[in-house]
Each structure stands twice: as structure tokens, then as C-alpha cells.
Rosetta silent file (secondary structure, phi, psi, omega in degrees, C-alpha in Angstrom):
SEQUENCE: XXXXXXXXXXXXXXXXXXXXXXXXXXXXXXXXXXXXXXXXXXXXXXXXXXXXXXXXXXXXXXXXXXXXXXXXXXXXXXXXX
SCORE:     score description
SCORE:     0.000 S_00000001
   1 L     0.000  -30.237 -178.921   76.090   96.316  133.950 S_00000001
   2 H   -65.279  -67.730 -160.164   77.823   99.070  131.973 S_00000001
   3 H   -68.045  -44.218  167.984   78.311  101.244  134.778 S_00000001
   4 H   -62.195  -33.647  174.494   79.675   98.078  136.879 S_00000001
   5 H   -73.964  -28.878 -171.013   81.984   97.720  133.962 S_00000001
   6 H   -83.570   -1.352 -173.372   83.600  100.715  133.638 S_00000001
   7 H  -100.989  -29.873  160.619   83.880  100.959  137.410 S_00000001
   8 H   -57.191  -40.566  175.655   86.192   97.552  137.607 S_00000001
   9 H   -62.369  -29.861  153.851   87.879   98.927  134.645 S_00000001
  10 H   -30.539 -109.386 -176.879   88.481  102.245  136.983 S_00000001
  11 H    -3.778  -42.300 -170.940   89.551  100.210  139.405 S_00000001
  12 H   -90.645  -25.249 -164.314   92.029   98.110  137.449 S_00000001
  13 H   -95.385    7.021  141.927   93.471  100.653  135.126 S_00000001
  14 H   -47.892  -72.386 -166.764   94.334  102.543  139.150 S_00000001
  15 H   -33.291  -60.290  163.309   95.609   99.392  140.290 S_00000001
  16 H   -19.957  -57.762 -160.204   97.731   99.403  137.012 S_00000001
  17 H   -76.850  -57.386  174.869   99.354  102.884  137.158 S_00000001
  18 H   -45.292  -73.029  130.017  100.372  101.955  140.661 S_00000001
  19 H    21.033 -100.392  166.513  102.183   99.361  139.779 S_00000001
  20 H   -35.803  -67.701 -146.778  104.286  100.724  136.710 S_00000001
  21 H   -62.651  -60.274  155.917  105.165  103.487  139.158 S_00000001
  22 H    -2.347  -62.152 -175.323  106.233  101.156  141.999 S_00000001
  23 L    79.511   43.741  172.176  107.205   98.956  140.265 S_00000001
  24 L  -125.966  151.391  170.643  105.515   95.989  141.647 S_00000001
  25 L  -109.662   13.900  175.602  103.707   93.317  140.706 S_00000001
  26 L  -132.357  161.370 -178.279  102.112   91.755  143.405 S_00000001
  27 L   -35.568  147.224  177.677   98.988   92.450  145.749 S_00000001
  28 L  -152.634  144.532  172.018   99.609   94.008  148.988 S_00000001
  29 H   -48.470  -61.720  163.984   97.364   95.325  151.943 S_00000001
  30 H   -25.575  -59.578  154.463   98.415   98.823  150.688 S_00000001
  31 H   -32.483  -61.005 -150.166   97.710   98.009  147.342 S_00000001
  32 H   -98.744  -30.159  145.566   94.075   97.082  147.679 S_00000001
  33 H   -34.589  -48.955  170.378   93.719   99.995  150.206 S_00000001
  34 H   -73.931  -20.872  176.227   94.442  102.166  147.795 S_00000001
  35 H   -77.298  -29.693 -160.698   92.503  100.755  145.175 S_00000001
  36 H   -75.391  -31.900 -153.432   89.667  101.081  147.541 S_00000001
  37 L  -114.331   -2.605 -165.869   89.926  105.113  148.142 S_00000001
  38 L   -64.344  138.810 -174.272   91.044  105.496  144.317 S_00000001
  39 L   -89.239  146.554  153.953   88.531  108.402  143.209 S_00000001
  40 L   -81.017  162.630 -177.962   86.261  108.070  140.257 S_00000001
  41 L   -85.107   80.045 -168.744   85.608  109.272  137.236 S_00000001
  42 H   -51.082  -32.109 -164.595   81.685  110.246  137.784 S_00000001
  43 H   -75.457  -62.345  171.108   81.056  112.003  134.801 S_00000001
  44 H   -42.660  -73.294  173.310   82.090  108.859  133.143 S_00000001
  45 H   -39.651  -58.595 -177.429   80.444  106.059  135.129 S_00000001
  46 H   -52.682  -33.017  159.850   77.020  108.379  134.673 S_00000001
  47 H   -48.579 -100.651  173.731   77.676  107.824  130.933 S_00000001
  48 H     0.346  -69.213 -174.726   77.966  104.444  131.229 S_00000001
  49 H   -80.412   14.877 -174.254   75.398  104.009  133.120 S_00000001
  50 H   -98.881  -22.257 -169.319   72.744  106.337  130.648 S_00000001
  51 H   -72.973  -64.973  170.366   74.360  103.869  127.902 S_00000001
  52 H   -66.339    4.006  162.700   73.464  100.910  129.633 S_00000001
  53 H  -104.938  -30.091 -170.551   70.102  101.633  130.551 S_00000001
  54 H   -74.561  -77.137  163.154   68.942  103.386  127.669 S_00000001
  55 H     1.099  -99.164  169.355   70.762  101.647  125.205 S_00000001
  56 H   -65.181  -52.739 -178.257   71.200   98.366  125.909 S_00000001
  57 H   -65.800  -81.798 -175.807   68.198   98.111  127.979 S_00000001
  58 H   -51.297  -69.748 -159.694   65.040  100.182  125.942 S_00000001
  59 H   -26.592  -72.636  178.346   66.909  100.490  122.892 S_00000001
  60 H   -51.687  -39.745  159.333   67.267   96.799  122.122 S_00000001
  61 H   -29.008  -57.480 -168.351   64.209   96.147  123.686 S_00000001
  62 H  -103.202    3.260  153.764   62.011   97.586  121.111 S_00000001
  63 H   -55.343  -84.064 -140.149   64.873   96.589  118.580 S_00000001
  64 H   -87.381  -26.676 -160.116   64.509   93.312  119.090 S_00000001
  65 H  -118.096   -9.609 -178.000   60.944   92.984  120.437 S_00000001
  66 H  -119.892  -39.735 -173.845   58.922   95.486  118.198 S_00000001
  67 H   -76.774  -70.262  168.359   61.281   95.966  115.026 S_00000001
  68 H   -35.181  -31.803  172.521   62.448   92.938  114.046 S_00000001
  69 H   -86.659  -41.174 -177.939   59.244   90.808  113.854 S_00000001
  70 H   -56.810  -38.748  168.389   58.024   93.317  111.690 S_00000001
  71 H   -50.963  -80.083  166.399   61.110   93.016  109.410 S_00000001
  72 H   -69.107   -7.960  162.591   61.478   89.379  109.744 S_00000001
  73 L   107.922 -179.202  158.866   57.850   88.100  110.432 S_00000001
  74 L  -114.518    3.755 -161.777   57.249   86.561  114.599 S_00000001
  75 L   -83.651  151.248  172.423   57.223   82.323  112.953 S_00000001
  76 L  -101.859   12.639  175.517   59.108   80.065  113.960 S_00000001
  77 L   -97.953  150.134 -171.575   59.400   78.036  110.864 S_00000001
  78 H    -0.718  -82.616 -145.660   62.665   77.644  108.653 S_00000001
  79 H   -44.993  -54.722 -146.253   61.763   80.317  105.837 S_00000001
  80 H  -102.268  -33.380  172.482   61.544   83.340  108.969 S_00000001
  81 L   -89.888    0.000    0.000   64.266   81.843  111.155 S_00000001
């Protein structure tokens, strides 16, 4: 999902740029051609996507599914939630 984000944000902050210089604001064939062929930043997007697997995916995993009930108990009554 990270790596999907940052590649619409690519995508948009292209779209952007085009724009200002143009100076238009609306959608065109051109437009969305160009957004299409706009190159990426890989080295980024691979970040992204080492963030979002490791990260957000293991990390929190064993945040949330091994650390915390030790911290906080596993019950499901008041006192632990």
C-alpha cells in the first residue's frame, strides 16, 4: 500500500508541475498521456515499498500481536481493555 501511495503521489505531484508550467487547469488527452510516460522515482518507490512491508506489515505484527499482550495482558475484561 505504501509503494501504491507514493506512486499516485508521483503521479499527481507530475500532473501538478505540468500544470503550473502550462498553466492549465483542466484534464486533457495530452495531459493524462503524459502522466502515463512520467518516469519514476525507483529508488524511492523501493523505499516505500521496504517500509510498507517491513514496517507496517512484520513490524506491527509482532507489535501488536506478541508485545502488547504481554504489556497489557490478552483479557477482554474492563481492567485490561
Amino acid at each position: 500500500k505504501a509503494s501504491a501511495a507514493d506512486l499516485v503521489a508521483q503521479k499527481r505531484a507530475a500532473m501538478q508541475n505540468t500544470d503550473e508550467e502550462e498553466g492549465l487547469l483542466t484534464t486533457t488527452d495530452e495531459e493524462i498521456l503524459s502522466e502515463i510516460t512520467t518516469p519514476l522515482e525507483k529508488r524511492r518507490n523501493f523505499a516505500f515499498f521496504l517500509y510498507g512491508g517491513l514496517y507496517q506489515g512484520m513490524a506491527q505484527e509482532i507489535i501488536f500481536n506478541e508485545i502488547f499482550p504481554k504489556i497489557f495482558g490478552q483479557g477482554t475484561d474492563f481492567v485490561t481493555v
